[in-house]
N, C-alpha and C positions, 0 to 999 in steps of 0.2 A: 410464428407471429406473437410476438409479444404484448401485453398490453399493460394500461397504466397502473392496474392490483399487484400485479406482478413486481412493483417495484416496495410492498410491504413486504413485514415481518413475515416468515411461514407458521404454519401451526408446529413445527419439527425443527428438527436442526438447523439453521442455515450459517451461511457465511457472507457479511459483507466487507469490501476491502476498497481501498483509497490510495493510489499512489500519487507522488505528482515529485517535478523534477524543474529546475533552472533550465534554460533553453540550450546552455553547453553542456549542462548533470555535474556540473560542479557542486552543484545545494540541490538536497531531493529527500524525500522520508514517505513513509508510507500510516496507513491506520489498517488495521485486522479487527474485525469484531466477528468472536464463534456465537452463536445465540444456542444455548441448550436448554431449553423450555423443562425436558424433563427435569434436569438437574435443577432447574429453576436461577439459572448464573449466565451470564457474559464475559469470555476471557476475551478483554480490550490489550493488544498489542502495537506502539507506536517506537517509529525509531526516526530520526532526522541524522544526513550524511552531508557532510561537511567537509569539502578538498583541504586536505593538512589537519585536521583536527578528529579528535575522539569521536566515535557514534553517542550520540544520546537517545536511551530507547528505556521504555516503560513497560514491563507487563503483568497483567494480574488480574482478577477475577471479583464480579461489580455480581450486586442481584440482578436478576431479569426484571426489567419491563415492559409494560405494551406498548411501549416508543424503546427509540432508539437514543434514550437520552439514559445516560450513566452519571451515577451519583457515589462516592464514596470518601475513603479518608484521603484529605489530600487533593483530591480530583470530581472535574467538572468534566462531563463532554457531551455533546449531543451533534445528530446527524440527520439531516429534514431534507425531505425529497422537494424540492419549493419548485418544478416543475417535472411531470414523468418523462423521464430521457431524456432533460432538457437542461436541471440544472437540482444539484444538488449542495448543501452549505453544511459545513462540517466545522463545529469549535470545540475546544480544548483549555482549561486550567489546569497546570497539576503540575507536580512535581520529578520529575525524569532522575535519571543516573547517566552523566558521562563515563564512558568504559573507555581505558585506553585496551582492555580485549573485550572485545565484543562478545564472547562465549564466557566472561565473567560474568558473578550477579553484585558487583561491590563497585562501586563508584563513585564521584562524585556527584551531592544533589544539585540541583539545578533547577529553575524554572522553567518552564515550558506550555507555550500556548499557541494555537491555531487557530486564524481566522481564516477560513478558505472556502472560496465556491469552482465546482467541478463545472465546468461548462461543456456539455455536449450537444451536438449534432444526433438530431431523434430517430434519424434514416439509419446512421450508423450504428448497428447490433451486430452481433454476434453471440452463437450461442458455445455455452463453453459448462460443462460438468454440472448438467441439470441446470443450469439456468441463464446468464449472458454475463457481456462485458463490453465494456464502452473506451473507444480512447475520448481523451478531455481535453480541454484549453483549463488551467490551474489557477487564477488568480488569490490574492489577499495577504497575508502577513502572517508571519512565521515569528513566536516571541520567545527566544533563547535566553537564558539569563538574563541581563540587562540588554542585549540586541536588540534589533528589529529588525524581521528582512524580509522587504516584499518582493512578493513572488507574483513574475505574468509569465508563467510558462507552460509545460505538457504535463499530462497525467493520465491516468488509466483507472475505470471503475467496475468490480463486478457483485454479483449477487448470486448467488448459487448455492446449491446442497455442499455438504462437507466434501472440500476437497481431498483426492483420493490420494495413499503416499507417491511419491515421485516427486517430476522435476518439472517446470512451467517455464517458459519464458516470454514476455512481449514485449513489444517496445513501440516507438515510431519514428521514419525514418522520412529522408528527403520523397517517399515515393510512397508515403501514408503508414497507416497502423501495420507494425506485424503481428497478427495475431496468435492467442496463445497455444502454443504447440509442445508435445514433449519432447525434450531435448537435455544436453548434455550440458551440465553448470554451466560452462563461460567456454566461447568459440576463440577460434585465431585470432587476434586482434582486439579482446575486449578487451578494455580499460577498467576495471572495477573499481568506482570512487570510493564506495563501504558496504559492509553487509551487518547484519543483527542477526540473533536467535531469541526466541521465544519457547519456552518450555510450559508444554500446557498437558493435561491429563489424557489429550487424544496423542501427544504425541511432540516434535519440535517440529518449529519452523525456522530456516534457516533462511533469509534475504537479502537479495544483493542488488545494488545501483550498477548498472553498467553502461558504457559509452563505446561506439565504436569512433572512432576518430574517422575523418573523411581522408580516403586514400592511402589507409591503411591497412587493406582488405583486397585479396583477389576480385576484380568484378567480376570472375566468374563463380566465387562462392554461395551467391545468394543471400550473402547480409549487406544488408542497403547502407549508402556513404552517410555520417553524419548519423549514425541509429542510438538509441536512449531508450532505457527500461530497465522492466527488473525480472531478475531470476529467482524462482522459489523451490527451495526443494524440501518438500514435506517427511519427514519421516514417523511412521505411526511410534504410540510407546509399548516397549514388551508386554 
């Protein structure tokens, strides 16, 4: 049972994370925030995935605060629980790198900003690596360079202790949330729109947009028609 405290800062490590995706996963990106209290830093990791075009993705390490609002060179972000399990608003200033390789750290700069609110169903928990995860309804406005691109579609939210190395995947499909399970990077039939890596002192993270296309999949395999998520596979550092 979870409750409304539950969805602050820990006095410890935690982890909180934001995906959200277009209703085909043609447009989708995620947010990572590590809190390490001892260290006294926040490494914010952001990437947005774009069908035919470069990943644009940020990462780097902010001071801690007692909010969830980062302040640094270059960059604006802050993340407000504006109801528990119910609804969470999440923005962004700053300036990104488009990579035509995504395991580079050299790209092109870029603007980039987020207006988005996660909108969840309060019944719907799940608990996942010391702490839960929610799927979402994703609304608001995604700011690319000179673009704008409003976003009403899916997404996923969790809150946990530091995730452990390996592999994660969820998604949600015509027959609800799949939740998240360990599993092998990408099944028969995934479509991968883009992925990013993030390189951080615990270690990388490597993530990926995936689609299954509807009727592109044994129905006897167990991945639902029409399924959208993301794939994470953590790797600790030496």
């Amino acid at each position: 049972m979870f409750v409304p405290a539950d969805e602050r800062p820990r006095p410890g490590p935690d982890l909180f994370t934001f995906d959200f995706w277009s209703p085909r996963a043609s447009f989708g990106g995620y947010v990572h925030l590590w809190r390490r209290p001892a260290d006294g830093v926040v490494w914010y990791a952001t990437a947005v995935f774009r069908e035919g075009e470069p990943v644009v993705a940020l990462c780097d390490e902010f001071p801690l605060k007692r909010t969830l609002e980062l302040r640094g060179n270059g960059l604006w972000a802050d993340h407000n629980v504006e109801e528990p399990f119910g609804h969470w608003s999440v923005g962004l200033e700053a300036f990104a790198l488009a990579l035509d390789d995504p395991a580079d750290d050299r790209g092109e700069r870029v603007p980039l900003g987020y207006e988005l609110d996660w909108e969840c169903d309060r019944d719907v928990v799940a608990a996942v690596y010391d702490g839960y995860e929610q799927p979402c309804r994703v609304r608001g406005e995604v700011l690319l360079g000179a673009d704008a691109f409003e976003l009403d579609g899916h997404g996923w939210r969790t809150h946990s202790g530091p995730v452990p190395s390996g592999r994660r995947r969820h998604g949600i499909g015509t027959a609800g949330p799949r939740w998240s399970t360990p599993d092998a990077e990408h099944r028969p039939g995934d479509d991968v729109l883009g992925w990013s890596q993030a390189v951080t002192p615990a270690g990388t993270l490597r993530k990926a947009l995936y689609r299954v296309p509807a009727g592109s999949v044994d129905p006897g395999s167990g991945i639902g028609p029409a399924e959208a998520g993301f794939v994470e596979v953590h790797t600790p550092a030496p």
